[in-house]
N, C-alpha and C positions, 0 to 999 in steps of 0.2 A: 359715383366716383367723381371728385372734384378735377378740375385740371390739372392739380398739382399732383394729384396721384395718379393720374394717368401719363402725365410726364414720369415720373417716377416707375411706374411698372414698368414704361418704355425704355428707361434706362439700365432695370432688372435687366430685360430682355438683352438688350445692347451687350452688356457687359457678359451674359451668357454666352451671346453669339461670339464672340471676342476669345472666351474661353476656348471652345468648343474649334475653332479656330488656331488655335496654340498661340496665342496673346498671353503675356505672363501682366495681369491687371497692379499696375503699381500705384497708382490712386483715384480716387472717384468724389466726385464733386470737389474738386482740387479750389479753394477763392484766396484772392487776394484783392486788393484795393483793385486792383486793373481789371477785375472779374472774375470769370467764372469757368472752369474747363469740365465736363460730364464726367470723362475718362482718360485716363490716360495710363498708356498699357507700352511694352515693350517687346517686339518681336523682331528677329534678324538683324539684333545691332543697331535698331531703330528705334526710337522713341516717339511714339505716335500721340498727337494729341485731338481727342474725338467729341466732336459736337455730336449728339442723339437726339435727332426730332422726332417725336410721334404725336400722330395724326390718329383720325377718326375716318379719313375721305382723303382723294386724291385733288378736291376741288385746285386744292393747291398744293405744288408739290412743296414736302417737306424740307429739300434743301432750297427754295428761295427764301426761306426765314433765316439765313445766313448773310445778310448784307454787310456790305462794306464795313459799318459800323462793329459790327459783330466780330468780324476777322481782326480790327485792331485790337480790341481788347482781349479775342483769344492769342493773336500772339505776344501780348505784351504779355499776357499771364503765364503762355509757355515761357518765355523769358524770364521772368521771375523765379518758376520754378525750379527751370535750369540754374540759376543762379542760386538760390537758396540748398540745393542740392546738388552741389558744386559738380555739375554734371558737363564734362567738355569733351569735343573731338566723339561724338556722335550723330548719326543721320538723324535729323527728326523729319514729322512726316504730321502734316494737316487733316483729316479725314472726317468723316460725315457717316452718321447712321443714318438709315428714313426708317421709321418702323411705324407701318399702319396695320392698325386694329379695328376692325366690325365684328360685327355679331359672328360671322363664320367664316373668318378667313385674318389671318397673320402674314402680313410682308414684311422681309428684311432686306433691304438694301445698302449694302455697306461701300462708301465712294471714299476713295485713296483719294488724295491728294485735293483733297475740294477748294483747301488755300494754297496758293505758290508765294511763295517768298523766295 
């Protein structure tokens, strides 16, 4: 399995957990010029927008692959979205999957708020 599919199953998974969760999934792999958003789901009058990392190893934990750089172009993208989907006077909400995979063992860790704005 190449990275890109192992990113990809990790984002199956994400979007499961989300469900499973009572997330109503309102788009996935969402791009625009400003980037890229994994998911973006709505629960409690909230509009959350979710970056999903998955990993192989905890060498490094999956939400440091979120740097600054990362954060501006995911909110510029939620912005857009907002915008293109003339969506106003809702909470939105930053958030973070970690989902590591080995041979015999599945981690989910799902972090509210990973960006403040």
């Amino acid at each position: 399995m190449n990275n890109k599919q192992f990113g990809y199953l990790g984002e199956k998974i994400g979007k499961f957990y989300l469900q499973i969760n009572q997330f109503q999934i309102l788009k996935c792999n969402f791009m625009c010029r400003f980037g890229e958003i994994d998911i973006i789901a709505k629960k409690n009058n909230c509009i959350h927008f979710i970056e999903v990392k998955t990993r192989k190893n905890r060498r490094i934990e999956a939400r440091e692959a979120i740097d600054y750089n990362k954060e501006e172009h995911i909110w510029k993208t939620a912005e857009y979205f907002m915008y293109i989907n003339k969506i106003k006077n809702i909470e939105i909400q930053f958030d973070a999957i970690e989902i590591y995979i080995n041979e015999n063992n599945l981690e989910i860790n799902y972090i509210p708020k990973i960006i403040e704005k």
